[in-house]
FIVEX-905257 format. One record per atom (N, C-alpha, C, O): x, z, y; atom name. Coordinates in steps of 0.02 Angstrom, whole numbers, plus 50000, padded with zeros to 5 digits. Layout:
! FIVEX-905257
<<X; Z; Y>; "CA">
...
This chain:
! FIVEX-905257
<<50582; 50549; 49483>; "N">
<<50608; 50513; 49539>; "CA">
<<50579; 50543; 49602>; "C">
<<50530; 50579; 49590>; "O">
<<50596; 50539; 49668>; "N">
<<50594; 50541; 49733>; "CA">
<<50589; 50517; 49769>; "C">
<<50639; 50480; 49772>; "O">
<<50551; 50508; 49817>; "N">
<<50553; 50442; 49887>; "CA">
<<50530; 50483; 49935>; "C">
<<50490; 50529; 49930>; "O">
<<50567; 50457; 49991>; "N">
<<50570; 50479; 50059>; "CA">
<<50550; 50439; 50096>; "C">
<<50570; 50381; 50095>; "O">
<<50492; 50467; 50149>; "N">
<<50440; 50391; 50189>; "CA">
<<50424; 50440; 50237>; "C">
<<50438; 50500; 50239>; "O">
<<50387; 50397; 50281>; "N">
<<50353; 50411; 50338>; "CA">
<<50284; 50388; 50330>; "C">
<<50269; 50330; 50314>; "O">
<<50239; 50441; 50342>; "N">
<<50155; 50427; 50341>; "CA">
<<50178; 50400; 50411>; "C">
<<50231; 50408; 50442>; "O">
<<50110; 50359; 50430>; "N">
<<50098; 50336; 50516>; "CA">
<<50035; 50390; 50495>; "C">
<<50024; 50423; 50445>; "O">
<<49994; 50379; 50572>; "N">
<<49935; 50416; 50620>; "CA">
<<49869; 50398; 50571>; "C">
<<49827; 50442; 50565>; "O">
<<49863; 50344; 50541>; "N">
<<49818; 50328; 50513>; "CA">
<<49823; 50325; 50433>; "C">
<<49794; 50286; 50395>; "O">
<<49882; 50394; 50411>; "N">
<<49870; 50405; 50342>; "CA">
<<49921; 50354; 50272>; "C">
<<49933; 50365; 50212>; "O">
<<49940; 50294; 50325>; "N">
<<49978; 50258; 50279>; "CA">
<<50064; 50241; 50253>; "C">
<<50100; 50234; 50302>; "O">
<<50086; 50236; 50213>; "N">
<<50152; 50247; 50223>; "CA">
<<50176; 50174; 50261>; "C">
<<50149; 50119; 50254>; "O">
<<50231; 50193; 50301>; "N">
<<50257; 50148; 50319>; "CA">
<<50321; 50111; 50267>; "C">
<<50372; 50137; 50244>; "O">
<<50294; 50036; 50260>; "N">
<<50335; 50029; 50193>; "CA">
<<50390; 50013; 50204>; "C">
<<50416; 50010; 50148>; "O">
<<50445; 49993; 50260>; "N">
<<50517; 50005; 50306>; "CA">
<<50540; 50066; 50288>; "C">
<<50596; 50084; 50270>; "O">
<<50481; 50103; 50297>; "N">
<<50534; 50197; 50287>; "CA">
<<50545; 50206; 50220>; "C">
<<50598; 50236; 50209>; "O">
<<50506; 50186; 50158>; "N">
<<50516; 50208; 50089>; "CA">
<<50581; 50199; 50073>; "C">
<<50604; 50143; 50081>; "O">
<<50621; 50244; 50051>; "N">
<<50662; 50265; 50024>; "CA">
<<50681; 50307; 49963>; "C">
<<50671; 50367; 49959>; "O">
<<50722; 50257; 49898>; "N">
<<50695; 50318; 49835>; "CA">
<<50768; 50342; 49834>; "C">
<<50819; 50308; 49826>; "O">
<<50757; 50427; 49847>; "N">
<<50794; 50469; 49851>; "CA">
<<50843; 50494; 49786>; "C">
<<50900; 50517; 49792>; "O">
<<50813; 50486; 49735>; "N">
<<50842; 50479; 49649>; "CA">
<<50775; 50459; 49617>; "C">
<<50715; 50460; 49633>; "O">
<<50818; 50439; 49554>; "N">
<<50792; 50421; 49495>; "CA">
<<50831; 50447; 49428>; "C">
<<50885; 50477; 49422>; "O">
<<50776; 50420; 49372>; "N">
<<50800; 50460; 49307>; "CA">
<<50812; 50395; 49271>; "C">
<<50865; 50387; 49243>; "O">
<<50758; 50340; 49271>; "N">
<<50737; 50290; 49254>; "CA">
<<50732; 50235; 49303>; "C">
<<50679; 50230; 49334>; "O">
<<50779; 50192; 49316>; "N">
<<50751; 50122; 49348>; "CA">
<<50710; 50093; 49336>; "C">
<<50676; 50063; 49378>; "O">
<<50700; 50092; 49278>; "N">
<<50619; 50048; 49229>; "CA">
<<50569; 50056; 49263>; "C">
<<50531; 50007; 49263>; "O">
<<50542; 50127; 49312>; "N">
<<50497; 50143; 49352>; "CA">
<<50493; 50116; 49444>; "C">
<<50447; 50118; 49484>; "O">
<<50559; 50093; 49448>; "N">
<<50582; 50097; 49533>; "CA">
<<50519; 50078; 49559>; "C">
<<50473; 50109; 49586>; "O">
<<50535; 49994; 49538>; "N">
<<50494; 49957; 49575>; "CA">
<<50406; 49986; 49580>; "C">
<<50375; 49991; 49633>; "O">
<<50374; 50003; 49504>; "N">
<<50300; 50022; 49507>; "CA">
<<50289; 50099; 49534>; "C">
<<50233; 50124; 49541>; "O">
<<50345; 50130; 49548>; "N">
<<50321; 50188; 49583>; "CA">
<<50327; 50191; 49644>; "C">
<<50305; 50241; 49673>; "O">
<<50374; 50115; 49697>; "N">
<<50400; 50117; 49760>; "CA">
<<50298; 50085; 49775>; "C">
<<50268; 50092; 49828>; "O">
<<50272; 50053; 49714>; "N">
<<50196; 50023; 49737>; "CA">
<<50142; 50053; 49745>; "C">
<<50091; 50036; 49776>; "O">
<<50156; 50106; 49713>; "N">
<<50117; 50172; 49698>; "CA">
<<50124; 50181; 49777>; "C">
<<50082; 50156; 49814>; "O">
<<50167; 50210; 49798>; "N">
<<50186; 50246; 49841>; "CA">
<<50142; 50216; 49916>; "C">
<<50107; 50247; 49957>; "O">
<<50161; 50149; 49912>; "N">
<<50140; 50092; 49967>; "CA">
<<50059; 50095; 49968>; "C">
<<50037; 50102; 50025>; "O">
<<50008; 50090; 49915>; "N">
<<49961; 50072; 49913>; "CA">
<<49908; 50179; 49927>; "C">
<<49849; 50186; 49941>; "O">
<<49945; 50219; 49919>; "N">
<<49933; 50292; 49953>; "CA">
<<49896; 50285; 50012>; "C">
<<49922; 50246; 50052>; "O">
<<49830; 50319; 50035>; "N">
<<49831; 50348; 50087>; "CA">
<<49839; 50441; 50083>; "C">
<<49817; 50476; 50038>; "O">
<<49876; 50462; 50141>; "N">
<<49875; 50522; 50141>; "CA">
<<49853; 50554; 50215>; "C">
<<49851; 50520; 50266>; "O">
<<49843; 50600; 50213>; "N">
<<49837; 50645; 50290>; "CA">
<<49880; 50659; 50320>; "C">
<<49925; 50696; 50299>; "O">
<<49880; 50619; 50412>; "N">
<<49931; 50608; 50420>; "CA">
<<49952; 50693; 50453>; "C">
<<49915; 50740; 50439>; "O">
<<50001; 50702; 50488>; "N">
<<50010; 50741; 50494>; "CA">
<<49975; 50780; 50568>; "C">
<<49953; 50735; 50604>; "O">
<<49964; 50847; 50598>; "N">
<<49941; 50882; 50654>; "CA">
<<49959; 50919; 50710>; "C">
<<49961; 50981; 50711>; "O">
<<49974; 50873; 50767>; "N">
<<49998; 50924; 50818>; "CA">
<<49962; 50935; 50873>; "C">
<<49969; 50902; 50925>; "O">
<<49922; 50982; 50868>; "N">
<<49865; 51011; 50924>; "CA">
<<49791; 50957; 50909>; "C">
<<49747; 50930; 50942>; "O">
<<49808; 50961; 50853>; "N">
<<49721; 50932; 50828>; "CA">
<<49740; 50852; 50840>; "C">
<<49690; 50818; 50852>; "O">
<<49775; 50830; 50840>; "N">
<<49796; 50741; 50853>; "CA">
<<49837; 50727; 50792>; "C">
<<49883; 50765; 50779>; "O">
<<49824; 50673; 50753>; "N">
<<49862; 50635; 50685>; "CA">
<<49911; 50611; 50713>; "C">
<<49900; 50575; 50762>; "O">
<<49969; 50620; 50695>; "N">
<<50042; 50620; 50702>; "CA">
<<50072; 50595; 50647>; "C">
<<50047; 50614; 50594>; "O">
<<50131; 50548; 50642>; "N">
<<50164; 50550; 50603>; "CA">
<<50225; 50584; 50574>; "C">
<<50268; 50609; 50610>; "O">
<<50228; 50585; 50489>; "N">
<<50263; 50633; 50461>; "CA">
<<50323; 50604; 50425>; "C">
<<50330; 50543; 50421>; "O">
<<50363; 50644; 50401>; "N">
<<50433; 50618; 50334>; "CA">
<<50383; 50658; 50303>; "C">
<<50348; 50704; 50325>; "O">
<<50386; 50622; 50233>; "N">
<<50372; 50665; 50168>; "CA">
<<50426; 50629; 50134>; "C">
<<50460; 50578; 50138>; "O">
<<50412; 50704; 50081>; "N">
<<50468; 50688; 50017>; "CA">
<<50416; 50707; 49959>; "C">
<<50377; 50754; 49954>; "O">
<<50431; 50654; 49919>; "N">
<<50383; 50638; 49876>; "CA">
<<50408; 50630; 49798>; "C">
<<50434; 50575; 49786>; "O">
<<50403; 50681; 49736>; "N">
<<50415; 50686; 49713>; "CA">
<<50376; 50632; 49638>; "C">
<<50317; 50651; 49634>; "O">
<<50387; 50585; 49593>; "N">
<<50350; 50548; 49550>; "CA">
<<50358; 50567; 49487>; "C">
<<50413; 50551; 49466>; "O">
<<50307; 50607; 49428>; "N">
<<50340; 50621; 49394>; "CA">
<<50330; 50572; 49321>; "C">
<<50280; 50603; 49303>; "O">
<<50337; 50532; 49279>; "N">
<<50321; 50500; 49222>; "CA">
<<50335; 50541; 49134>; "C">
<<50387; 50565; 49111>; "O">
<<50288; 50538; 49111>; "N">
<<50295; 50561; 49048>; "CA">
<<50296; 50493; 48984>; "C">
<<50288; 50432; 48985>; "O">
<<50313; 50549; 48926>; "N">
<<50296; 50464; 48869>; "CA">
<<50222; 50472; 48850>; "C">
<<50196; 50416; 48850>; "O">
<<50170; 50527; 48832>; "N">
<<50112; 50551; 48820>; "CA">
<<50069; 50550; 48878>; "C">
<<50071; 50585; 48928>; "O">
<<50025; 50494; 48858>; "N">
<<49944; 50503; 48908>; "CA">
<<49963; 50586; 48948>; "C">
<<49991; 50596; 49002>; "O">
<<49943; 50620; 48913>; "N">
<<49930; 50683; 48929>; "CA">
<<49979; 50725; 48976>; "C">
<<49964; 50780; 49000>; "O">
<<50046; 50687; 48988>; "N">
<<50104; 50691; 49027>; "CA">
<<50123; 50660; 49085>; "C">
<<50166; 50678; 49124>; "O">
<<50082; 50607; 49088>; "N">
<<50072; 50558; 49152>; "CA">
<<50046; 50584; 49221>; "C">
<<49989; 50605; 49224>; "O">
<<50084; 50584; 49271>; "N">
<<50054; 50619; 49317>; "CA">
<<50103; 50595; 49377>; "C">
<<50160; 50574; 49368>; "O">
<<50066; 50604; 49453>; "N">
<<50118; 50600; 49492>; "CA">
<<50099; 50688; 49534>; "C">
<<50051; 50726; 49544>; "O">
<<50157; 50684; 49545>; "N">
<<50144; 50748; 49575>; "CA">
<<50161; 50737; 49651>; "C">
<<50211; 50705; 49665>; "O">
<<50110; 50769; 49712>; "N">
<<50100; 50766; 49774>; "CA">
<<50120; 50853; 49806>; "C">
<<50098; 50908; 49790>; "O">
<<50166; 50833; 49853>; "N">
<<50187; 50890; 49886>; "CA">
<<50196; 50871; 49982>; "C">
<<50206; 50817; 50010>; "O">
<<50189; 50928; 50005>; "N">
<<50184; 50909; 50076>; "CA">
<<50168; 50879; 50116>; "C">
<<50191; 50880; 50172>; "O">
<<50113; 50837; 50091>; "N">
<<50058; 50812; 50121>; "CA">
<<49999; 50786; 50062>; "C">
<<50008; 50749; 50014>; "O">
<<49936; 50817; 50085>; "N">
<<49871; 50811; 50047>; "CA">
<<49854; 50749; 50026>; "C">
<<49800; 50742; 50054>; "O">
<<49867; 50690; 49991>; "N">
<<49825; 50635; 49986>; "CA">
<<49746; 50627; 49988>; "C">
<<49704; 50647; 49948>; "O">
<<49739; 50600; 50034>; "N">
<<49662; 50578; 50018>; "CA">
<<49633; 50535; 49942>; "C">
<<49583; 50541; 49906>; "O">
<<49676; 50503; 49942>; "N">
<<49641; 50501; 49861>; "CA">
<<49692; 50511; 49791>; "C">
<<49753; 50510; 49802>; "O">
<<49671; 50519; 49729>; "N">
<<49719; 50535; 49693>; "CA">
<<49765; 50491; 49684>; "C">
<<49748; 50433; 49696>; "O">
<<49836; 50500; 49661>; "N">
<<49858; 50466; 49647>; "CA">
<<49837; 50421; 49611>; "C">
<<49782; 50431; 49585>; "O">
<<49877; 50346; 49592>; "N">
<<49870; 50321; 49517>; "CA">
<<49929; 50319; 49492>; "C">
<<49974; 50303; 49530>; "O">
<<49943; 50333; 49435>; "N">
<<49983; 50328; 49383>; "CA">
<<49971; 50302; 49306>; "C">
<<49919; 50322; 49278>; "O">
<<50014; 50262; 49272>; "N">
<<50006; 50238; 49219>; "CA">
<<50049; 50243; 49188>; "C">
<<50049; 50220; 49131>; "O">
């Protein structure tokens, strides 16, 4: 799945902007739109000042422990994801 948001200045998504861009599985919508909400990330930089960004945010779910993962692109999270 996919969601499309806006970090604010202070790293957090704004939860108005979340938007899930596709899915594979509905079974996930709702716990990955929470995932998403409860993120801090780095917000974005223009001339050394935190700015806000669009990210597109890719979620990925497996059936194996060992497959579970979210995957982070285009902007660094400060902390890891969680996924279950």
């Amino acid at each position: 799945m996919e969601f499309r948001f806006v970090v604010d200045e202070n790293g957090r998504p704004i939860p108005s902007s979340i938007t899930l861009l596709s899915t594979t599985d509905s079974t996930f919508n709702a716990a990955a739109r929470l995932t998403v909400m409860v993120e801090y990330f780095r917000p974005g930089l223009v001339g050394g000042r935190p700015v806000r960004v669009l990210v597109r945010q890719p979620i990925t779910y497996g059936s194996g422990r060992s497959e579970r993962r979210c995957e982070l692109n285009q902007v660094t999270p400060l902390l890891p994801p969680r996924c279950w």
